[in-house]
C-alpha positions as CSV (number, residue, x, y, z in Angstrom):
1,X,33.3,-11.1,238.0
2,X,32.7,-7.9,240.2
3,X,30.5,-10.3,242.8
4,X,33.0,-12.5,244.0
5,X,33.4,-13.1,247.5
6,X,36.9,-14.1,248.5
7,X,35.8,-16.4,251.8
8,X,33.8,-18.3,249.2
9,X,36.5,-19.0,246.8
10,X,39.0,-19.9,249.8
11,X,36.7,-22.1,250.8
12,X,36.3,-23.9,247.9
13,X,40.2,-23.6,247.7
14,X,40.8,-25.2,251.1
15,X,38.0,-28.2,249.9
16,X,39.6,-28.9,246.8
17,X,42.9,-28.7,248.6
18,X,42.0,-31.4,251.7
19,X,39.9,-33.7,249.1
20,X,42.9,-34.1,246.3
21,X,45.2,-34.6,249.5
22,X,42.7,-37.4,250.5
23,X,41.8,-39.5,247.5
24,X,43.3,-37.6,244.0
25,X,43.1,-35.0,241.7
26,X,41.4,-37.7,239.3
27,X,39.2,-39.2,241.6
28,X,37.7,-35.9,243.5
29,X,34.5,-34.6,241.8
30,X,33.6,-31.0,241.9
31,X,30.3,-32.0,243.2
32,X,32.2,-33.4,246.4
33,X,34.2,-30.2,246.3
34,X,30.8,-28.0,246.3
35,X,29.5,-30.5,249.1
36,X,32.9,-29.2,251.4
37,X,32.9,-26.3,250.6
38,X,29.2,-25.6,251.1
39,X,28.7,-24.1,248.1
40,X,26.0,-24.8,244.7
41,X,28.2,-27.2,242.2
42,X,27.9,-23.9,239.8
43,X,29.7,-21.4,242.2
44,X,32.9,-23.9,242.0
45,X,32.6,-23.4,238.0
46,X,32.3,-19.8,238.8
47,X,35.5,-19.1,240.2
48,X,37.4,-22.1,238.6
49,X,36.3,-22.8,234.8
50,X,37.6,-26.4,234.9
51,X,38.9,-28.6,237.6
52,X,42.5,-28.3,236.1
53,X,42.0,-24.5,237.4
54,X,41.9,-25.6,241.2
55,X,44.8,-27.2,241.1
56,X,46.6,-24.5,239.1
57,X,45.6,-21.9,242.1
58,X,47.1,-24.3,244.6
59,X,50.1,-24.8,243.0
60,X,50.5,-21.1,243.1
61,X,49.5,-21.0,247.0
62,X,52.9,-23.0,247.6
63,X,55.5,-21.5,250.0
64,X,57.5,-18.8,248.2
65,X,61.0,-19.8,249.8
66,X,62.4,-16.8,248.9
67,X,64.7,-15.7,251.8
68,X,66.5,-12.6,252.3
69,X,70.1,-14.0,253.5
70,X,70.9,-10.7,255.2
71,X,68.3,-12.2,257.9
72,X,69.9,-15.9,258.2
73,X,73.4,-15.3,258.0
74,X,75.6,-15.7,260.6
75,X,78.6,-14.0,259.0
76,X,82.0,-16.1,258.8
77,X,79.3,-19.5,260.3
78,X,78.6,-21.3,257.2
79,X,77.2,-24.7,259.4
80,X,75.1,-21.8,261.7
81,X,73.8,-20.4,258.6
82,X,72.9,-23.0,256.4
83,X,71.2,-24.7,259.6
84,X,69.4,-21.2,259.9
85,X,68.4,-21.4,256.3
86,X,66.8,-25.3,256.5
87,X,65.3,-24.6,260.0
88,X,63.0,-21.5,257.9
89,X,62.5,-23.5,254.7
90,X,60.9,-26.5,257.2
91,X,59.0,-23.5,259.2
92,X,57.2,-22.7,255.5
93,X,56.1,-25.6,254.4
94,X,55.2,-27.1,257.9
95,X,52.5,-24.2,257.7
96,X,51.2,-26.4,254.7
97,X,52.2,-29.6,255.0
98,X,48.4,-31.0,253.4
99,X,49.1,-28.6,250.6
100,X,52.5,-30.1,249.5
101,X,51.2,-33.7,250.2
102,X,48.5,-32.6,247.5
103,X,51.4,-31.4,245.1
104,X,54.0,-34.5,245.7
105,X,51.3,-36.6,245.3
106,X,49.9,-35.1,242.0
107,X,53.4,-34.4,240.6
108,X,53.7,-37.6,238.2
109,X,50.5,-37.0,236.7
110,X,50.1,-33.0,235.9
111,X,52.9,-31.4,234.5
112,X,52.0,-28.1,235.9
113,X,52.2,-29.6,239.3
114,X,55.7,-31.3,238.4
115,X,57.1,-28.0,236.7
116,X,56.0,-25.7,239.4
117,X,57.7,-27.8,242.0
118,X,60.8,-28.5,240.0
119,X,60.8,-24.1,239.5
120,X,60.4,-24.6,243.2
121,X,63.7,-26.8,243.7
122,X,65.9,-24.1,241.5
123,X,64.8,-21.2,243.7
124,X,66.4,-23.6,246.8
125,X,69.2,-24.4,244.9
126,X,69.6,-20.7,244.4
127,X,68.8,-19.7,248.2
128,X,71.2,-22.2,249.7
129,X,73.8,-20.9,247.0
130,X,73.0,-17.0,248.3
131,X,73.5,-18.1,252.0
132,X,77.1,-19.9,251.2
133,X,78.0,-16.8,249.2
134,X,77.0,-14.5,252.1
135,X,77.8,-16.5,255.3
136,X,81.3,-15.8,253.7
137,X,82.8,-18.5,252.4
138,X,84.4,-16.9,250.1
139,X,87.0,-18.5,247.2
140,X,85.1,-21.7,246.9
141,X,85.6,-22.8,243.5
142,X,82.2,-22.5,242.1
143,X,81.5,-25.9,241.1
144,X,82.1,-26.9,244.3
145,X,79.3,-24.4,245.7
146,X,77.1,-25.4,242.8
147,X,77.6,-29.0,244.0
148,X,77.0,-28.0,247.7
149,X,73.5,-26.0,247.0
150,X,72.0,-29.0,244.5
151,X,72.6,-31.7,247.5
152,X,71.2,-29.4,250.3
153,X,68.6,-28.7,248.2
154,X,67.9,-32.2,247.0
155,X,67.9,-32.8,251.0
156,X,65.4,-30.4,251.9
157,X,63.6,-31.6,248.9
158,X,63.2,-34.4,250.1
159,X,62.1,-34.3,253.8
160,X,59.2,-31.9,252.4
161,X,58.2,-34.3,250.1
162,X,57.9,-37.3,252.8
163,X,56.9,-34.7,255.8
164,X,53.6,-35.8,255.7
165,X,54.5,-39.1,256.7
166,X,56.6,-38.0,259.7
167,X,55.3,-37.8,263.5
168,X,55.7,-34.2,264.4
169,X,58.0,-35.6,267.5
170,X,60.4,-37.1,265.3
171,X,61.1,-35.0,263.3
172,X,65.0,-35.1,262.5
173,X,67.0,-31.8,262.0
174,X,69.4,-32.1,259.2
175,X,72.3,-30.2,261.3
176,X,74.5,-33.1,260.8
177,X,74.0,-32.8,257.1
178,X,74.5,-29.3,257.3
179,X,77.4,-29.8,259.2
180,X,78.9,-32.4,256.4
181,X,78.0,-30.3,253.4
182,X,80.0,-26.7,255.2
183,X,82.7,-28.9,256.6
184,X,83.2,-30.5,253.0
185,X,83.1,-26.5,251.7
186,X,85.4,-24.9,253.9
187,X,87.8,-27.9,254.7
188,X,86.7,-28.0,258.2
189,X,84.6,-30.8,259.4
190,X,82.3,-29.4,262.0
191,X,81.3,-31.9,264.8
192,X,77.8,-31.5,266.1
């Protein structure tokens, strides 16, 4: 496929991408993709086999939440850090918020969908774990980290999967969250 033209296939990406958002995976033709995109019906098939493939490549165009802790930490400030952490996770996926309306919406029905965005939630789990290790809040027994990291993550989880139905002006930090979960860690309940 030496004549492929990337602004054609990204346009047929960002088609597929705003129609599935709008009305389904199942119920979005390739023809109404083509139409979009502004493309012939057999350029779509060029780049992506089968519709199945469309999706695949936007599963893959998700946020990678990978964060180096060095740059959020605020060492020996847990709540600071961990409110550091959520405040970049939001920042990611507000830059795709259609995109991950697509993927919560398509998660029951396509198990690559469902499996990348559950391989998603582990990486959280693991970044918020990485940011209590490093913020130092050290000799935490590690169920009790393990425990911490699952519910910030489930949390974060969560307002991403509902952000699309949020009005950008009210959108609600989760500091007092934040503040609950380091407070429960370190024994000292933070008050913000």
């Amino acid at each position: 496929m030496g004549g492929e033209d990337p602004g054609t296939r990204e346009r047929i990406l960002v088609a597929a991408e705003e129609l599935f958002a709008e009305s389904g995976f199942d119920a979005t033709p390739t023809s109404k993709i083509a139409a979009r995109a502004r493309v012939p019906k057999g350029l779509v098939h060029y780049y992506f086999a089968r519709k199945q493939d469309l999706l695949a490549a936007l599963v893959e165009r998700l946020p990678d939440e990978r964060i180096e802790p060095a740059r959020i930490v605020v060492p020996g400030d847990l709540t600071a850090s961990l409110c550091r952490l959520v405040a970049e996770l939001d920042a990611r996926m507000k830059a795709s918020r259609l995109l991950s309306h697509l993927l919560w919406r398509e998660a029951d029905t396509h198990r690559a969908v469902r499996d990348a965005l559950q391989e998603r939630f582990r990486r959280v789990v693991d970044q918020v774990r990485a940011v209590i290790v490093a913020a130092g809040a050290g000799g935490l027994a590690v169920a009790d980290v393990d425990a911490a990291s699952g519910l910030l993550a489930l949390a974060v989880s969560y307002r991403h999967s509902v952000a699309r139905h949020e009005d950008e002006a009210g959108d609600p930090s989760m500091d007092r969250e934040v503040a609950f979960i380091a407070g429960a860690l370190t024994g000292r309940p933070v008050v913000r």
